[in-house]
C-alpha positions in Angstrom: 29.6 -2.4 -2.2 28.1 0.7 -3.2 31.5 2.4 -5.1 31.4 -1.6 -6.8 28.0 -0.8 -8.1 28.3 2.8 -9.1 31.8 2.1 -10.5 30.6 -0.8 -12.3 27.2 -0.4 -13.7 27.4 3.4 -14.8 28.4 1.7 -17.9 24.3 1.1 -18.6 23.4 3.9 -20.4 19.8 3.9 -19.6 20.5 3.0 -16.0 21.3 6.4 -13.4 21.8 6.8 -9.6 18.6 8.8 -9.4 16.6 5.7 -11.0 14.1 3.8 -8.4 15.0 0.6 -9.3 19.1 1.6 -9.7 19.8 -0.8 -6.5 17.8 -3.5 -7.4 19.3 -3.7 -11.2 22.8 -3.3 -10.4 22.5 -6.2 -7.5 20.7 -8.3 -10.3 23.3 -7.8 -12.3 26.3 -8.4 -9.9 24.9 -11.8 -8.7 24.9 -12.4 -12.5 21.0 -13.2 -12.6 20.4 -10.3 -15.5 22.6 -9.1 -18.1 21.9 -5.7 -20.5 20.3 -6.3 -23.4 23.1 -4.7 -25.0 27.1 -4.3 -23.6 25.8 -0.2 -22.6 22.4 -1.0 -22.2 19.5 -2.3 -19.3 16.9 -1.5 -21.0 15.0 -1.1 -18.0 11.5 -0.4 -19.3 11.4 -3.0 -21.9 9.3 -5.7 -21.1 10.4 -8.9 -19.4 9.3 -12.3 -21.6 8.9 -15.8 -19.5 12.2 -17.1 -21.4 13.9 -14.3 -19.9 12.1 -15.0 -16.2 13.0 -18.8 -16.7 16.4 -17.4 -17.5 16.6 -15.9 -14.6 15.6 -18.1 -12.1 17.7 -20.6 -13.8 20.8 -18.4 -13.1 19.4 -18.0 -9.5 19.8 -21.8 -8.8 23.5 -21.9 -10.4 22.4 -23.1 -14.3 22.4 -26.9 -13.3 22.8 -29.6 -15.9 19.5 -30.3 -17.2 21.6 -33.8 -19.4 19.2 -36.3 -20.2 16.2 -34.2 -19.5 13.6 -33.4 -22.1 11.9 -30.6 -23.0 8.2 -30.8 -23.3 7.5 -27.6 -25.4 7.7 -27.5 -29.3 8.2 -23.5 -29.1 11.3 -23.3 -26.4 13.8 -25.7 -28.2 17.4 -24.8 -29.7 17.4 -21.5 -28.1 19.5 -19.5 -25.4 16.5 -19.9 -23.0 16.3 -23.9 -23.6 18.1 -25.2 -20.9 16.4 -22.6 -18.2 13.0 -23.7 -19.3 13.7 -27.4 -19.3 15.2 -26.6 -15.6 12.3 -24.8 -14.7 9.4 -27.1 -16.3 11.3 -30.4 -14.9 11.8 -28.4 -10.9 8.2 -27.7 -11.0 9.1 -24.1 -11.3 7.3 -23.1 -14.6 4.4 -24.8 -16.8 3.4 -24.0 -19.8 0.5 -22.1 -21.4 -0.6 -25.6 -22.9 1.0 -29.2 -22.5 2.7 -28.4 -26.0 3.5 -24.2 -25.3 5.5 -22.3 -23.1 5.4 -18.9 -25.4 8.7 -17.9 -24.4 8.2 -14.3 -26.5 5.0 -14.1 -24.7 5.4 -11.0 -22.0 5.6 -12.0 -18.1 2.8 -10.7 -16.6 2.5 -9.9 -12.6 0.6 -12.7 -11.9 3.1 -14.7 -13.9 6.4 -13.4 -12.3 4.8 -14.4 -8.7 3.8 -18.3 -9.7 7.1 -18.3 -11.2 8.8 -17.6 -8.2 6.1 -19.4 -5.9 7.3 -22.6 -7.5 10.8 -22.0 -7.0 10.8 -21.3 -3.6 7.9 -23.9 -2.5 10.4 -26.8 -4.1 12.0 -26.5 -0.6 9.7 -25.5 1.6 5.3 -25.2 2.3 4.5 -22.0 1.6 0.9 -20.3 2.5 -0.4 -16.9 1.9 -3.6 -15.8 3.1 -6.4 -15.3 0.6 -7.1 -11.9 2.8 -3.9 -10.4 1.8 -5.3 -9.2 -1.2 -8.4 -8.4 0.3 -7.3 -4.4 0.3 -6.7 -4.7 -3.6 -9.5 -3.4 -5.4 -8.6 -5.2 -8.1 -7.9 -8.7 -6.4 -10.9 -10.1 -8.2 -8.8 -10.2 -11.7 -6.2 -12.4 -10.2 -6.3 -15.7 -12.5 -7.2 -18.6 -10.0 -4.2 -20.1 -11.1 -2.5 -17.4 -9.5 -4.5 -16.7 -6.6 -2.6 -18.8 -4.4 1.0 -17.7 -5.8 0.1 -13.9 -5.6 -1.5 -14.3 -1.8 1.8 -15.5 -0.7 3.9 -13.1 -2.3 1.5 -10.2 -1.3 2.1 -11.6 2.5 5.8 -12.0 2.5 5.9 -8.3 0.6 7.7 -10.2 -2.4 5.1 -8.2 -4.5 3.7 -4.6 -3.6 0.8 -3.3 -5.2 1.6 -0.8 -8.0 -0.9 1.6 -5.4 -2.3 1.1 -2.3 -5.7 -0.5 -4.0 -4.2 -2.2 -6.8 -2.7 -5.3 -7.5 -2.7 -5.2 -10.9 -1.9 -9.0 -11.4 -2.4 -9.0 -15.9 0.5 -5.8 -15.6 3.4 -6.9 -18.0 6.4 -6.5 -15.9 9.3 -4.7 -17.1 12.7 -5.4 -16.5 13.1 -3.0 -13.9 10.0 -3.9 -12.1 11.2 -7.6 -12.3 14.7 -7.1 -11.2 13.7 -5.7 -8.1 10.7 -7.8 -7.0 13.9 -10.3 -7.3 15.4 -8.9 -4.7 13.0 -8.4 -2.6 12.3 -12.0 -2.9 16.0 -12.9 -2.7 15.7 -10.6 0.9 13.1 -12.9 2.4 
């Protein structure tokens, strides 16, 4: 597997063997869940937008038909994200930043990424984190409470690291990089 990856994705310009999150991308890539952003490009420190999440996760579960389901949002129609979104909003997966809005440009923050992902994987299962994994975060306070739940779990089943030992930093925009490979880790559990 590694010659597959290093043969394959030295073609990323802005991707190297030496990068942290080489691994992660190239696995992202391979199981077809990211694409560049251009055919020699990652663009690895870009940031990631909630279209591209819900892109993402939609790719995860195999793109299913989403015929003869609507899509709630006035700002995420007749796009290359619609489909994922309408997926995601109908799965329970994703809501929106109002009824009306999902802000699809809008950049995916940490807290974001983890609720995301806390809805996809609790559509199967219970999940439960406990509020004292964050408890060594110095930061743990600025977790939305929306997201309190979402980031405890992922904090517990070491989806999510801290970007330090003390901090969480849950309102961090989340680069592509950083997302790719909190993927994996979650696709590891």
């Amino acid at each position: 597997l590694l010659y597959l990856v290093t043969f394959k994705y030295t073609d990323f310009d802005d991707v190297t063997t030496e990068d942290w999150f080489y691994a992660d991308v190239c696995k992202a890539v391979i199981m077809g869940l990211f694409d560049g952003k251009t055919l020699n490009t990652f663009a690895p420190k870009d940031p990631m937008t909630r279209a591209m999440f819900a892109q993402v996760l939609y790719a995860l579960e195999g793109s299913p038909s989403v015929r003869g389901l609507s899509c709630p949002f006035t700002d995420a129609g007749s796009s290359w994200y619609t489909d994922a979104v309408i997926w995601a909003y109908h799965a329970g997966v994703v809501a929106g930043v109002s009824a009306t809005q999902f802000a699809p440009n809008e950049a995916l923050t940490r807290e974001q990424m983890v609720t995301m992902l806390y809805g996809y994987a609790g559509r199967d299962e219970q999940l439960s984190g406990s509020d004292g994994a964050l408890a060594s975060y110095q930061d743990q306070a600025s977790v939305s409470g929306w997201a309190r739940e979402a980031m405890a779990w992922a904090v517990s089943t070491g989806v999510i690291t801290g970007t330090s030992t003390t901090t969480l930093a849950p309102q961090k925009i989340g680069t592509r990089a950083e997302v790719a490979t909190v993927l994996m880790q979650f696709c590891e559990q």
